[in-house]
C-alpha positions in Angstrom: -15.1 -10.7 27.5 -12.2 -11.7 25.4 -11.1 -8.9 22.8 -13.0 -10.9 19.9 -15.8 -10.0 21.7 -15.5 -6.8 22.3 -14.5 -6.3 18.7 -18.5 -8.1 18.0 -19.7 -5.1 20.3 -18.0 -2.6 18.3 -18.6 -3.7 15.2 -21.9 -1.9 14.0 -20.1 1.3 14.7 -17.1 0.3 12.6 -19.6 -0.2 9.5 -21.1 3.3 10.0 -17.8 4.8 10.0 -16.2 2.8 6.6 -19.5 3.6 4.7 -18.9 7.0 5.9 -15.5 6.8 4.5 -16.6 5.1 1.3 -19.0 7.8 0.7 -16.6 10.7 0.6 -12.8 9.8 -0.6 -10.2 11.8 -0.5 -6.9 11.3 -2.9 -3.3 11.5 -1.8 -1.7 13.8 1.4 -4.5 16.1 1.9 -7.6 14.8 3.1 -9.1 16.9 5.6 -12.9 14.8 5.7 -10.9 11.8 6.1 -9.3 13.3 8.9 -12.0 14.7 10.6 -13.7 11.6 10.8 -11.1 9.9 12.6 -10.5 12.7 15.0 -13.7 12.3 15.5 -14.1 8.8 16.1 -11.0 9.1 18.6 -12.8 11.4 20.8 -13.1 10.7 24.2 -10.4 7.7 24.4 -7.3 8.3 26.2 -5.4 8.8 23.6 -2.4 11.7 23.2 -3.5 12.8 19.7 -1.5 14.9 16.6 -1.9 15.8 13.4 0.6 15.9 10.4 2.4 19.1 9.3 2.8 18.8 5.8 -0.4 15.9 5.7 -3.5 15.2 6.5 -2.2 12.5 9.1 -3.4 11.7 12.2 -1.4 9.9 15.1 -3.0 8.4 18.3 -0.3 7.2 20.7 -1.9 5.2 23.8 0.3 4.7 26.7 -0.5 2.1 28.9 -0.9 2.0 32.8 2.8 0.5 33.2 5.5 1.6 31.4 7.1 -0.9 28.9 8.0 -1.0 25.3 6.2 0.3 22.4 3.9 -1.3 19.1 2.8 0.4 15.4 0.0 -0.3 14.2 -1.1 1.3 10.4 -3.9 1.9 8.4 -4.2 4.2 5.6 -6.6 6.2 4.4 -6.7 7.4 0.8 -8.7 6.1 -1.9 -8.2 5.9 -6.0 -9.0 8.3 -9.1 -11.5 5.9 -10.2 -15.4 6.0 -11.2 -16.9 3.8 -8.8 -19.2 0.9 -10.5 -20.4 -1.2 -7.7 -24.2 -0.1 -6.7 -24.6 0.7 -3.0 -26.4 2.7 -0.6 -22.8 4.0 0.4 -21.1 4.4 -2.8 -19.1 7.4 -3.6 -20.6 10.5 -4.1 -18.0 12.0 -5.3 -17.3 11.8 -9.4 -14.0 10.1 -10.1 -13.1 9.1 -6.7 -13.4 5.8 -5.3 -11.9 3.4 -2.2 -11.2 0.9 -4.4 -8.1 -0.7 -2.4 -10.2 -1.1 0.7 -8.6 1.5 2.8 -11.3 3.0 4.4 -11.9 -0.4 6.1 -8.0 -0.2 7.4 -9.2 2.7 9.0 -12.3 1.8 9.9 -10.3 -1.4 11.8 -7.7 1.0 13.1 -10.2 2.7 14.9 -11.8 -0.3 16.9 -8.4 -1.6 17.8 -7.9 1.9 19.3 -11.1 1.0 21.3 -10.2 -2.2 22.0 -6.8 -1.2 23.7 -8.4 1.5 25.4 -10.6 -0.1 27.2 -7.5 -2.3 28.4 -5.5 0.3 29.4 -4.9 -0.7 32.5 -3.4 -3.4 32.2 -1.1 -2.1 29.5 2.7 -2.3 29.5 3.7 0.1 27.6 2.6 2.2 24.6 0.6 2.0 21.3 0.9 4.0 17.9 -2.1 4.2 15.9 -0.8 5.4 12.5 -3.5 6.7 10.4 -1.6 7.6 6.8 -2.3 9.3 3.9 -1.1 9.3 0.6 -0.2 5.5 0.3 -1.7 5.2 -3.6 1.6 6.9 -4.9 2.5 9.8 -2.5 4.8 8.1 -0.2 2.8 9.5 3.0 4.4 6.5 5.1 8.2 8.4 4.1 6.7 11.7 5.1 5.0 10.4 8.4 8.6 9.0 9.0 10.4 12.4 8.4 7.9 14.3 10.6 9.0 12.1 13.2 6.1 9.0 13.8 8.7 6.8 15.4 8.9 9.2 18.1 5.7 10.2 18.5 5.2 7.7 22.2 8.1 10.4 23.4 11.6 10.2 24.7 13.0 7.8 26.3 14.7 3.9 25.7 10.5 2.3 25.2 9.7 5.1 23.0 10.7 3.8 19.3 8.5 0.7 18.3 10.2 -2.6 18.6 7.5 -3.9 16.2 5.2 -2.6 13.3 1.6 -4.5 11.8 -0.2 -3.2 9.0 -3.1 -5.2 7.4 -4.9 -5.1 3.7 -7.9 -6.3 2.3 -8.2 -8.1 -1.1 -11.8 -7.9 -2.7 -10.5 -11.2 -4.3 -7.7 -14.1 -4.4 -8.5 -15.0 -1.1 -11.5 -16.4 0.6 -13.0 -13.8 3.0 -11.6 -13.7 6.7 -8.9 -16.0 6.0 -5.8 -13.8 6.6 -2.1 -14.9 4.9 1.1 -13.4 4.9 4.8 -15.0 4.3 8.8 -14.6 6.3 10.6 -11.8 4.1 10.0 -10.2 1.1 6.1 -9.9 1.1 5.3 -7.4 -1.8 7.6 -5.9 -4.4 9.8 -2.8 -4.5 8.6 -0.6 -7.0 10.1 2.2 -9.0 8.8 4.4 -12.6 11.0 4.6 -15.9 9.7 7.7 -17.6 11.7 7.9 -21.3 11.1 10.9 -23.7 12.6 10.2 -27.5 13.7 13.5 -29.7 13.6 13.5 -32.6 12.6 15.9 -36.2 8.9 16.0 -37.2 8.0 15.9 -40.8 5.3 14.5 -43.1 4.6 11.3 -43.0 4.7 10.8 -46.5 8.6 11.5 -46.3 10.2 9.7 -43.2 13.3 10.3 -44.5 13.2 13.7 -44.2 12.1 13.7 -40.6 14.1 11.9 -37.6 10.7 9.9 -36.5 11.0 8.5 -32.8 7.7 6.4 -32.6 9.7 3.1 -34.6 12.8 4.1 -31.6 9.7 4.7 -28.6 8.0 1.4 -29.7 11.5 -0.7 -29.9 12.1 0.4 -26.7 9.6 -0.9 -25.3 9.9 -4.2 -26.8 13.6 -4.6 -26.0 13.0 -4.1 -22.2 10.2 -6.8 -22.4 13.0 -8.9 -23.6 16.0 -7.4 -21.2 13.5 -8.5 -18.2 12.9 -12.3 -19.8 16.4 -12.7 -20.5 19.1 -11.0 -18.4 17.6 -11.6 -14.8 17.2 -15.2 -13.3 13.2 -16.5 -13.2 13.5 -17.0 -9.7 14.4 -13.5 -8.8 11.4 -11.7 -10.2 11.6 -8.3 -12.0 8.6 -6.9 -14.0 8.8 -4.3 -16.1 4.9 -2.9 -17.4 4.6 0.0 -19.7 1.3 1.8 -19.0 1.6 5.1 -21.2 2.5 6.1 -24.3 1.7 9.0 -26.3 3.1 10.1 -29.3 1.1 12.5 -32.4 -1.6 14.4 -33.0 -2.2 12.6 -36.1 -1.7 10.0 -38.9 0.4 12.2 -41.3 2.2 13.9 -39.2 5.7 12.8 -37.5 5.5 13.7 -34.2 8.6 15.6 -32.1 8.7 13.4 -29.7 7.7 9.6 -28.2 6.8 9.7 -24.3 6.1 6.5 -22.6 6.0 5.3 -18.8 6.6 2.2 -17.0 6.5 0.4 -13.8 9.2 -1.7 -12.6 8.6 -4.1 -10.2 12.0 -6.1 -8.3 12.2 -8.2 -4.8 16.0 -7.9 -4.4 18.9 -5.8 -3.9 20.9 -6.5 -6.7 17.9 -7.1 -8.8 17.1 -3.7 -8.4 20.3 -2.4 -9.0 20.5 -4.3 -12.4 17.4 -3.4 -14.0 18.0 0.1 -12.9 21.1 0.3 -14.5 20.1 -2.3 -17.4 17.0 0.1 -18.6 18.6 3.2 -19.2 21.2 1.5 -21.3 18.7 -0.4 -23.4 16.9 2.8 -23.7 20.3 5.0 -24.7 21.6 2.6 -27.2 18.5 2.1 -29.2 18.1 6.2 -29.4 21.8 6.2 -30.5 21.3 3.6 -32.9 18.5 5.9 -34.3 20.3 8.9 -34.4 17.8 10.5 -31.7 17.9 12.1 -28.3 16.4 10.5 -25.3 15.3 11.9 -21.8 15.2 9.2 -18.9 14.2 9.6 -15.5 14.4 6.7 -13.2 12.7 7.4 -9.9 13.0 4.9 -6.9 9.5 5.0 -5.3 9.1 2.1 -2.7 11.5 -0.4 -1.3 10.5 -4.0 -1.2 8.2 -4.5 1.9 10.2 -7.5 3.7 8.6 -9.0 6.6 10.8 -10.2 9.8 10.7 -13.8 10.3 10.2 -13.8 13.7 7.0 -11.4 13.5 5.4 -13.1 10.7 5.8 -16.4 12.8 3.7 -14.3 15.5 1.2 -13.2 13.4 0.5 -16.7 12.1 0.4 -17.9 15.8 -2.2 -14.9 16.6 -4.4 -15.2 14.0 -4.7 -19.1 14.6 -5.2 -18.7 18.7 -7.7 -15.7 18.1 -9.7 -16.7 14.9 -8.6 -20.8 14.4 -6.4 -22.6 12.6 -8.6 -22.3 9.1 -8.5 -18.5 9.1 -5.0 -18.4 8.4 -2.8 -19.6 5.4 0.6 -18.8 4.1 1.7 -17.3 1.0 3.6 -19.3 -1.0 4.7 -16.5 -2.9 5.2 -12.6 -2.8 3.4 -10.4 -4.5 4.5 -7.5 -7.5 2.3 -4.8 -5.9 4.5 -2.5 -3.9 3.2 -0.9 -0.4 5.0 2.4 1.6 4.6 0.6 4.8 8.0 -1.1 3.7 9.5 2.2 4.8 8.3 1.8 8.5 10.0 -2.1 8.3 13.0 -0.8 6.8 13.0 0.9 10.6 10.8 -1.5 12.5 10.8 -5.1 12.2 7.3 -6.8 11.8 5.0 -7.4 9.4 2.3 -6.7 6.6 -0.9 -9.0 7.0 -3.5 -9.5 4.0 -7.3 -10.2 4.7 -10.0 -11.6 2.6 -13.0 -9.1 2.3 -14.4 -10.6 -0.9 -18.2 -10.8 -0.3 -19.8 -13.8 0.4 -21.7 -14.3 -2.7 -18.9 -14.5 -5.1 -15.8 -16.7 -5.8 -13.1 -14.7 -4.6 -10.8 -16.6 -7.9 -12.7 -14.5 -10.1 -14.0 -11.3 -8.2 -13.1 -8.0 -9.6 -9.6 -7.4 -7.6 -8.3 -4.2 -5.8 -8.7 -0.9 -8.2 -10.9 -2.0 -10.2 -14.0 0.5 -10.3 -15.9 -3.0 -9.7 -14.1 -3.9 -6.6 -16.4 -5.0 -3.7 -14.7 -5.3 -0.1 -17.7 -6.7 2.8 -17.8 -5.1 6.1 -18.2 -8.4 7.7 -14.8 -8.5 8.1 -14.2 -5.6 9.7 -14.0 -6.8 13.1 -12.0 -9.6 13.3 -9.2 -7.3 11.4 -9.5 -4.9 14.4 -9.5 -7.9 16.7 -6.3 -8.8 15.1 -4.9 -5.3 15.4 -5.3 -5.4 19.0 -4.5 -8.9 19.3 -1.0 -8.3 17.6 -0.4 -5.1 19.9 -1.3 -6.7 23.3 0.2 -9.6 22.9 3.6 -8.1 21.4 3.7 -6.3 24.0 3.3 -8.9 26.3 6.0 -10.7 25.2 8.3 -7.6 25.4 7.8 -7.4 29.2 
């Protein structure tokens, strides 16, 4: 039977392990029921298993019958801080808590390519690491996973450090179910936060000029770095710059202490980065000094851009189209401005990050509720061709090594 197949065979008990998953999220690096579940769903393959120090991680490493080189293969596990809307049988059961980016199906997938390549052992040239991560939703569990020492996790020796990485991710919407896409290079954005706190001298607000207010500063900030991004970077070297919080007051008569306000910044390339780095905290230090104010400013680097190696993404393409058909693949014309930690293991690894439509069949994936949204609806159909794939990528890879 061809691994497609066997991925068919498999793919009841992949369902009953993502609604399992579903039910009971965990957020960021500690997720010990996550875990468990895929410790237990490992049992019993031949598998060299270990589990994080400092996170709830789990790696499986299978080495093959013949020695040879070695493949990654990611899926991570944590869910969202989201209320879960979507009606199901498996929704969340726990309040505020939801897989709303589709992760426990990256798991869930992980897991049958595990099987998959198992059961193939023997004819195996080399190794296989099965990365199961926490903490991707803004905890950087791919970094710690990579200082804890993943990429030598199939042991010493010149096969031991992958020569290629594969990650995939579902949408709920923007592309039609099973149809995976991915694009040469940059593939999603890197991604930092600018966190700006204006001083100033509270007062009534009947008398402003007695005070040193620093909402008019907080709020010209904002509106200057809007116009920084439109106007000081070229429009085909994307940078954007979203404020999502801003607090200021308790209330309407009162001038406050203090204007707080947060932003993500999104970028694709080196220098880009660099500029609007460097570009942001001066916009944001002259207008305080125009104002006669303090400012705080913290610029933390979060992710790199995630920048797929030509050569792999060529392979994936190729894979998907000899495994699944022509019509179940597509490039993307574009990257996109959501930022992934994976980029840290291609910063070390070349290869490449993979998207897959999960958007049920009943709805037009143009206008589904996307990823994080409480509404967000990923289908389990596809949940064995994207373990299919996994394997597919990791045999053949390695195949090609030998």
């Amino acid at each position: 039977m061809s691994v497609r197949d066997d991925a068919a065979e498999v793919h009841d008990e992949l369902v009953r392990l993502r609604r399992a998953l579903h039910a009971e999220p965990e957020i960021g690096l500690d997720l010990p029921r996550t875990q468990e579940k895929v410790l237990t769903a490992l049992d019993g393959l031949p598998l060299h298993t270990s589990t994080g120090r400092g996170l709830s991680s789990v790696t499986g490493v299978l080495h093959g019958a013949r020695p040879g080189p070695t493949v990654l293969l990611r899926g991570d596990m944590d869910a969202l801080p989201l209320t879960e809307a979507v009606p199901s049988d498996h929704r969340s059961r726990v309040a505020g808590r939801m897989h709303a980016c589709g992760h426990d199906l990256h798991t869930a997938m992980l897991v049958g390519a595990a099987r998959l390549l198992a059961a193939r052992r023997d004819s195996l040239a080399g190794q296989v690491v099965l990365m199961f991560q926490p903490g991707e939703e803004g905890y950087d569990g791919a970094g710690r996973m990579l200082d804890e020492g993943l990429l030598d996790a199939a042991g010493p020796g010149p096969d031991a450090r992958p020569v290629a990485a594969y990650a995939l991710h579902v949408n709920s919407a923007s592309l039609p179910q099973g149809v995976f896409q991915t694009r040469r290079g940059p593939v999603l954005a890197a991604s930092d936060q600018l966190s700006v706190t204006v001083r100033g001298a509270g007062g009534h607000g009947s008398a402003p000029h007695r005070a040193k207010d620093p909402v008019p500063a907080a709020c010209e900030m904002v509106t200057a770095l809007q116009t920084f991004v439109t106007r000081a970077f070229d429009p085909f070297d994307t940078v954007v710059l979203s404020v999502g919080s801003f607090h200021a007051g308790t209330q309407s008569n009162v001038i406050p202490e203090q204007a707080v306000f947060e932003a993500t910044v999104r970028s694709f390339s080196p220098t880009a980065h660099a500029r609007v780095k460097d570009g942001a905290v001066r916009v944001c230090r002259g207008i305080a000094a125009a104002h006669g104010l303090d400012v705080d400013i913290e610029y933390a680097e979060q992710y790199p851009v995630t920048v797929n190696d030509h050569a792999e993404a060529e392979f994936v393409a190729r894979t998907v189209a000899e495994v699944h058909g022509e019509e179940r693949y597509a490039w993307a014309e574009q990257p996109v401005t959501a930022s992934e930690d994976f980029s840290r293991v291609l910063d070390a690894v070349p290869g490449a990050m993979v998207m897959l439509g999960a958007c049920p069949a009943d709805r037009d994936p143009a206008h589904a509720p996307y990823n994080h949204s409480p509404h967000a609806e990923f289908d389990d159909a596809v949940l064995g061709d994207g373990a299919a794939l996994y394997a597919e990528l990791a045999l053949r890879r390695l195949a090609a090594a030998n």
